[in-house]
C-alpha positions in Angstrom: 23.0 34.0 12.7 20.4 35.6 14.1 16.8 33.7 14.4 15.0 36.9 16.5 16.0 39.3 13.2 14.8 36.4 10.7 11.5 35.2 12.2 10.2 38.7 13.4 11.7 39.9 10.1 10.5 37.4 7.5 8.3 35.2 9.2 4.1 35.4 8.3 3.4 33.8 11.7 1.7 35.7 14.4 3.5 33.9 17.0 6.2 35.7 16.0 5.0 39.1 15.8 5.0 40.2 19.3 8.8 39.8 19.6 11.0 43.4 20.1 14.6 42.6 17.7 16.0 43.5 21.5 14.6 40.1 22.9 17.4 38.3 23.4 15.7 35.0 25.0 15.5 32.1 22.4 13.0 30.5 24.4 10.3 32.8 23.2 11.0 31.7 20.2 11.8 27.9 20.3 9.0 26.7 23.4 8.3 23.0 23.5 4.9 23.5 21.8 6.0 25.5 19.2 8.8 23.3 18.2 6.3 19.8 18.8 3.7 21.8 16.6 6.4 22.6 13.9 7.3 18.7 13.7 3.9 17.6 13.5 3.3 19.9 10.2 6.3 18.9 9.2 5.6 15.1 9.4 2.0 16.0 8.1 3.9 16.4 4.7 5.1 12.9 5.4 2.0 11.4 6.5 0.3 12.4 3.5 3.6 11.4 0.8 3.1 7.9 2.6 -0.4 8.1 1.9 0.1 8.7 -1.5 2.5 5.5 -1.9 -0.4 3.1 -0.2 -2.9 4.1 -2.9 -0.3 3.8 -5.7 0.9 0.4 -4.5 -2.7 -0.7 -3.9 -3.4 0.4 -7.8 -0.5 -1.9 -8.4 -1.3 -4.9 -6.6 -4.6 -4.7 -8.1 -3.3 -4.3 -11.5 -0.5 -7.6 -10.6 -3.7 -9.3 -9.5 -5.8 -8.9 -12.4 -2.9 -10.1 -14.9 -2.4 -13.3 -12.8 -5.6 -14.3 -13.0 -5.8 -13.5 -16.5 -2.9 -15.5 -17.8 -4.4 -18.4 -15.3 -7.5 -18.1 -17.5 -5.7 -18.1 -20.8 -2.9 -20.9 -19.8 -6.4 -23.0 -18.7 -8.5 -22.5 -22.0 -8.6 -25.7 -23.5 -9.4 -27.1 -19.8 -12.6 -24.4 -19.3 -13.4 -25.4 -22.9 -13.8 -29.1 -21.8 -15.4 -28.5 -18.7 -18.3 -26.4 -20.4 -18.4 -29.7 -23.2 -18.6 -32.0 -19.8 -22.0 -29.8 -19.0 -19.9 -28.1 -16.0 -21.4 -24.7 -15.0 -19.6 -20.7 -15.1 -20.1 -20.9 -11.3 -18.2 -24.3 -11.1 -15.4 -23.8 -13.4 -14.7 -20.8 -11.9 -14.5 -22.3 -8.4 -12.0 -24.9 -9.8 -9.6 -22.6 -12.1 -9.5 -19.6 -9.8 -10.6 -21.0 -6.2 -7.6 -23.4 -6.1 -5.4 -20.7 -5.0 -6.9 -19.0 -2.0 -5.2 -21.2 0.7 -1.3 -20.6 -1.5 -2.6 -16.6 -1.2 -3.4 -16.4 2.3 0.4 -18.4 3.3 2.6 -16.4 1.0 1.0 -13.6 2.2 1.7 -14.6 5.7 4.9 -15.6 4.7 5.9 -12.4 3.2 5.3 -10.4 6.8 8.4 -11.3 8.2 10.5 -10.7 5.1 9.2 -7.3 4.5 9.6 -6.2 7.9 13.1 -7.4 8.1 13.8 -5.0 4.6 11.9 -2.3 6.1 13.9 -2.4 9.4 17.1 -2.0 7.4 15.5 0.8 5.9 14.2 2.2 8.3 17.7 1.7 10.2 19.7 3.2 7.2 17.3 6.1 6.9 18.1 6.7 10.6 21.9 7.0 10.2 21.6 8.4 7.5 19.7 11.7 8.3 20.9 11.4 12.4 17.2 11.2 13.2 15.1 8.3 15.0 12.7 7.0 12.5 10.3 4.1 13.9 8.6 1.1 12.2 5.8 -0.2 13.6 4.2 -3.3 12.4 0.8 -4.3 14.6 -1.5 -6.7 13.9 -4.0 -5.0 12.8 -2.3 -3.5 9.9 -0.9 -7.1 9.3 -5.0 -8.2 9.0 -6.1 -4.6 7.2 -3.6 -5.8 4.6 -4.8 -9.3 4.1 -8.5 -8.2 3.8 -6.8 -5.7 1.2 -5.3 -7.9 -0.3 -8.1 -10.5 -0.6 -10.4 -8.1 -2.1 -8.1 -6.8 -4.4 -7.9 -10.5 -5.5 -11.9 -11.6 -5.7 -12.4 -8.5 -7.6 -9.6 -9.6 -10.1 -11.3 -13.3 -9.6 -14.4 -11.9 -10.7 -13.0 -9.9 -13.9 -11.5 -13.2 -15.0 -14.8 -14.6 -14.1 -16.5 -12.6 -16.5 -13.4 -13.8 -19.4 -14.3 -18.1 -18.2 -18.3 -16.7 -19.1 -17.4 -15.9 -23.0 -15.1 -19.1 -23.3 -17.3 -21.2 -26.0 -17.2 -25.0 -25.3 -16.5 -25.5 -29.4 -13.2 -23.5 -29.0 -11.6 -27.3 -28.2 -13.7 -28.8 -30.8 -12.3 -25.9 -33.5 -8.7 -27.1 -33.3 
């Protein structure tokens, strides 16, 4: 196959275009910037499919998030419905049904670091044999704190939907039944 023919032949780029179909160097073809610019667009494509995977696993934890806390609200009705009978305040029932679960957050979210980067350095690993490329996996810490702070706003901001459900609880719900 000839690659002189092809790219001065069928290629739109003008790096190309000053070629003669007599050349017979490769090397005007295939220099080191060429080829490291043709990666980098190609892992652009990459970069941005990633990208796309962060936002719809964000959406996802978010949406997780927000069902938790909502089932913890509706397995703790007749407990809200109490407090409120006891005189307790929104603000401090909300601090005792939801709060409780901030330190058992922060751990398993800690504890979950070196689990998923064990599975994604077997992935990464069978990727890598897989397409006979080098494929790297870099885990620093401040991605490992970007995601915590992620993830702890994703859950106030479900805290504070589920807040908004503890607000229309009436205290005569318990004294209904």
């Amino acid at each position: 196959f000839n690659y002189n023919i092809y790219n001065i032949s069928y290629s739109i780029d003008e790096k190309y275009s000053n070629l003669s179909l007599n050349d017979k160097s490769i090397s005007d073809i295939y220099s080191i910037d060429i080829l490291k610019e043709n990666i980098i667009n190609s892992l652009s494509f990459y970069n941005n499919f990633t990208y796309l995977i962060i936002m719809f696993c964000l959406i996802l934890v978010f949406v997780i998030i927000s069902i938790l806390t909502n089932i913890l609200v509706d397995e703790n009705i007749k407990m809200i419905s109490l407090m409120k009978i006891f005189g307790y305040k929104n603000k401090e029932i909300s601090k005792a049904v939801l709060n409780v679960y901030n330190v058992v957050i922060i751990i398993s979210y800690l504890v979950s670091i070196p689990f998923a980067k064990f599975i994604l350095t077997k992935i990464m690993n069978y990727l890598s044999s897989y397409l006979s490329i080098v494929l790297s996996f870099n885990l620093s810490f401040f991605k490992i704190i970007l995601g915590l702070i992620l993830f702890l706003i994703f859950y106030y901001f479900g805290c504070l939907l589920s807040k908004r459900k503890i607000e229309k609880i009436d205290m005569d719900l318990l004294l209904k039944e």
